[in-house]
C-alpha positions as CSV (number, residue, x, y, z in Angstrom):
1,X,-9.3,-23.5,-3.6
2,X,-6.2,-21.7,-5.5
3,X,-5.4,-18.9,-2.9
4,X,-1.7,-18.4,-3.9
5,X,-2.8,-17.7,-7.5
6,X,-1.3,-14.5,-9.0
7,X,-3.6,-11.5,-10.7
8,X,-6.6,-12.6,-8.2
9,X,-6.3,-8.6,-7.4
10,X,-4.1,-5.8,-7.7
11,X,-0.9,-6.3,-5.6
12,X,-0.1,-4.0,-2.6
13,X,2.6,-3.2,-0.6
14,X,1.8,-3.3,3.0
15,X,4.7,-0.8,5.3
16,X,5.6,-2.9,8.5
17,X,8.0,-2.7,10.9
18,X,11.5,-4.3,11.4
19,X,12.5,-6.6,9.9
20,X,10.7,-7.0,7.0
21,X,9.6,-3.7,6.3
22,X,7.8,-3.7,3.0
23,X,5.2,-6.5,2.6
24,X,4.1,-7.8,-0.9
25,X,0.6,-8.6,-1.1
26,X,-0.1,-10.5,-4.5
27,X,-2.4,-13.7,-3.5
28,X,-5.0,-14.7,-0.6
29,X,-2.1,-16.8,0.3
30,X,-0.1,-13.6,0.7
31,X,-3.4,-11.9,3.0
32,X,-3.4,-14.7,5.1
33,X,0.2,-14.8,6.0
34,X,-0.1,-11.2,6.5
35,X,-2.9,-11.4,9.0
36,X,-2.1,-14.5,11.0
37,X,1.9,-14.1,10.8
38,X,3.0,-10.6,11.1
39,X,0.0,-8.6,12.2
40,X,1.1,-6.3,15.1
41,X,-2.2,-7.1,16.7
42,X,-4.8,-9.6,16.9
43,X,-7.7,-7.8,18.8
44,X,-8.7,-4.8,16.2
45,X,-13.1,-5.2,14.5
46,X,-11.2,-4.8,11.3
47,X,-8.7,-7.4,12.1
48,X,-11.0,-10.3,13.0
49,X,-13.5,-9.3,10.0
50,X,-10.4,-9.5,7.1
51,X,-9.6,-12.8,8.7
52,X,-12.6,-14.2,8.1
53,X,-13.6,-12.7,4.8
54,X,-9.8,-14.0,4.2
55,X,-11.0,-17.7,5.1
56,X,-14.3,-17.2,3.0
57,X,-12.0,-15.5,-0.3
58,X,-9.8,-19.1,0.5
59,X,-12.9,-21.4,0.1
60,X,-14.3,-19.5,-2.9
61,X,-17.7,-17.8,-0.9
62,X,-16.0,-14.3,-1.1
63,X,-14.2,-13.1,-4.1
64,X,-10.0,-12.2,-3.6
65,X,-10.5,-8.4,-4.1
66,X,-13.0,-8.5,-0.7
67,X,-10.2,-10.0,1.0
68,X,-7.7,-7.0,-0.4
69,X,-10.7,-4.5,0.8
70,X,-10.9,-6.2,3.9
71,X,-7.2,-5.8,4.5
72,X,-6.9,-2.6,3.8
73,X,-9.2,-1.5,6.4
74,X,-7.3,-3.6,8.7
75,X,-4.6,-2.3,8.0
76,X,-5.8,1.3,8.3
77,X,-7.4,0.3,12.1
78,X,-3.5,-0.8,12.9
79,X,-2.0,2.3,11.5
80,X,-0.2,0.3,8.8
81,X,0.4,2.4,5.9
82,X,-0.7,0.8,2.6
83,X,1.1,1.4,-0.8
84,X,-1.3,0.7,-3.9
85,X,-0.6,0.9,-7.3
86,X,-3.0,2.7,-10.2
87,X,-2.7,0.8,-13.5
């Protein structure tokens, strides 16, 4: 179980508010703060489904880039802007 292992899936930059605007996503470890620390909400069908697949991504049944799919939709169902970048 290696979830704050780097290059797991491309990073993104989640747009919060104050006052830590700009979130670095790089590692499950990253997703997981994301949903359980600083989400604005805990109540959203996206939300609870990328905490899960999260959890699953953490104990190896899902694979890290289900996790960053699963957060973007969450993200999206919050209205939190997403920054990706194209290599």
């Amino acid at each position: 179980m290696i979830w704050h292992r780097h290059g797991d899936f491309a990073p993104l930059m989640l747009v919060m508010g104050a006052p830590q605007k700009y979130r670095l996503i790089s590692t499950l470890g990253d997703v997981a703060e994301a949903l359980i620390g600083i989400w604005p909400s805990d109540d959203g069908e996206e939300y609870v489904v990328a905490v899960r697949i999260c959890l699953e991504a953490i104990h190896g049944k899902l694979s890290p880039n289900e996790a960053r799919s699963a957060l973007i939709r969450a993200a999206e169902e919050a209205g939190i802007p997403v920054i990706t970048v194209v290599h």
